[in-house]
C-alpha positions in Angstrom: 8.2 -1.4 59.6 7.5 -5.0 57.7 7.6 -4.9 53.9 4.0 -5.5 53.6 3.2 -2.1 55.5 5.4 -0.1 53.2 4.0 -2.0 49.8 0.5 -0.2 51.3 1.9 3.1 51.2 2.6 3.2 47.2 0.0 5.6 45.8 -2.3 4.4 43.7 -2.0 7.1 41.0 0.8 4.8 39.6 -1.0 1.5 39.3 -2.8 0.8 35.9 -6.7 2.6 35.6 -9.0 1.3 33.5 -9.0 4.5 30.9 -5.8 3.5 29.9 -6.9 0.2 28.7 -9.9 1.8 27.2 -11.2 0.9 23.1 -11.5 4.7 22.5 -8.7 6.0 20.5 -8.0 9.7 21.0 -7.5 11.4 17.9 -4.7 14.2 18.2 -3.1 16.4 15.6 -0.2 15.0 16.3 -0.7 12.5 13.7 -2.3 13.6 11.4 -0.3 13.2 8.1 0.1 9.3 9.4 -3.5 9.2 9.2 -3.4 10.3 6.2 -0.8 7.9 4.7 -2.8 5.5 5.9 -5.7 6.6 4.0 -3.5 7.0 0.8 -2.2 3.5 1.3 -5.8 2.0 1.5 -6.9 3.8 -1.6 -3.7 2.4 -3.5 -4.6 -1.3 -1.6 -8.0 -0.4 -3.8 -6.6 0.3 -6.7 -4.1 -2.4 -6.8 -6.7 -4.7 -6.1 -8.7 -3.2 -9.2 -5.0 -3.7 -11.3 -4.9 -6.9 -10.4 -8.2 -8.5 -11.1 -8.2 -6.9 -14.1 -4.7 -8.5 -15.0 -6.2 -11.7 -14.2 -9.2 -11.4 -16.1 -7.1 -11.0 -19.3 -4.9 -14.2 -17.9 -8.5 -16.1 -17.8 -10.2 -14.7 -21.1 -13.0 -13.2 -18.8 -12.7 -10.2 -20.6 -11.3 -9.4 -24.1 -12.9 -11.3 -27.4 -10.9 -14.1 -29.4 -8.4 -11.7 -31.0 -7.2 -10.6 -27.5 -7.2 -13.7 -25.9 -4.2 -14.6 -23.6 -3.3 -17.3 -26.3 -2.6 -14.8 -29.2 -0.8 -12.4 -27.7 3.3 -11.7 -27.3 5.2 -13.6 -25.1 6.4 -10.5 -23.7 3.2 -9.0 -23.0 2.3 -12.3 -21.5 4.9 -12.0 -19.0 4.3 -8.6 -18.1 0.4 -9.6 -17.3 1.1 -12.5 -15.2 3.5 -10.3 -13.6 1.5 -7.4 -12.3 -1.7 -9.6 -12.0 0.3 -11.5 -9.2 2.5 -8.5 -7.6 -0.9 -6.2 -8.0 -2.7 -8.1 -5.5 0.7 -8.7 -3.2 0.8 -4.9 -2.8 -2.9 -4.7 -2.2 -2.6 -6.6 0.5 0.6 -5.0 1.9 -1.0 -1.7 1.1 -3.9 -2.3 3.3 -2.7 -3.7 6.1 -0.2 -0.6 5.6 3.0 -2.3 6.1 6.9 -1.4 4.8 7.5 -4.3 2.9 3.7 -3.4 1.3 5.2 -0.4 0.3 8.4 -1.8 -1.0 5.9 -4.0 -3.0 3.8 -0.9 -4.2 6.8 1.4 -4.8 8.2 -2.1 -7.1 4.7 -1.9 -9.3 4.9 1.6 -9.8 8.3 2.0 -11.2 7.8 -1.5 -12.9 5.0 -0.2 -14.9 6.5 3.1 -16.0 9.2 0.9 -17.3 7.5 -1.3 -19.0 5.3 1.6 -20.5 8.6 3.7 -20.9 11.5 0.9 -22.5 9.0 -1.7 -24.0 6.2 0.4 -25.5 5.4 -2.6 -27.6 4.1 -4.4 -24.5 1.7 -2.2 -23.4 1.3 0.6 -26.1 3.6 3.3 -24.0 0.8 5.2 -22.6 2.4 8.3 -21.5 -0.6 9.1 -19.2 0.0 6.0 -17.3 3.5 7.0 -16.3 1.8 10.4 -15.6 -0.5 8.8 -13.3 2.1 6.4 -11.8 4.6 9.5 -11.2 1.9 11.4 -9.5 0.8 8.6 -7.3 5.0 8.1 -6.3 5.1 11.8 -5.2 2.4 12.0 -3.1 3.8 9.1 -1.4 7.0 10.5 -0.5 5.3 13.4 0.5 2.9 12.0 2.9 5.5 9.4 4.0 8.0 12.6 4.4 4.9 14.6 6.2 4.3 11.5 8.2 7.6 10.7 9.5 8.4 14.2 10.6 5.5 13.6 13.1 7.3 11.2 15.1 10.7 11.9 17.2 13.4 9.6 16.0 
């Protein structure tokens, strides 16, 4: 029996179909705390975003009057605004595109900000709610990324 013969016995159920090449995604439960942390990472891309412009309208004087211009204020609080209006919009863009080192980013603005808010009080007025908020958002990280990553086998 030639080679070619025996090539024409192979069944076709193993060769490529079409549906598996298809642009519909199946939604399963099987991930659905990924989707979710996907869905909690966007809305932190948003809000970063939001942290970040703002940051850079009080670099630029867009908002604020003359006594809060960049100009008159600390040095230290100066840092700490060009600081988080640059590593706001990194995360943002991590965030959104949903990748680790976006989180790492993220995770790094977070803790950043409740330590600035916590140690330097004088920087940013230590607004307990804000390290509130910025615990609360940290948690349900962990838990969605813990949720999520109990989805997949290792």
């Amino acid at each position: 029996m030639s080679e070619t013969s025996s090539r024409e016995q192979i069944p076709r159920d193993n060769a490529m179909s079409v549906a598996g090449i298809s642009s519909v995604r199946t939604e399963t439960v099987e991930n659905l705390w990924t989707r979710r942390l996907v869905l909690f990472l966007r809305i932190m891309a948003a809000l970063s975003l939001a942290a970040g412009l703002y940051h850079w309208a009080q670099v630029t004087g867009f908002i604020g009057g003359e006594d809060d211009a960049f100009e008159n204020q600390t040095v230290a609080w100066q840092a700490a605004t060009v600081y988080f209006a640059v590593i706001d919009l990194v995360a943002a863009v991590g965030l959104w595109l949903a990748t680790p080192w976006g989180a790492v980013v993220w995770l790094t603005t977070v803790v950043s900000m409740a330590v600035v808010e916590l140690m330097f009080p004088a920087i940013y007025g230590g607004n307990l709610a804000v390290v509130g908020l910025e615990t609360a958002m940290l948690t349900a990280y962990l838990a969605l990324a813990w949720m999520a990553s109990r989805e997949r086998p290792p």
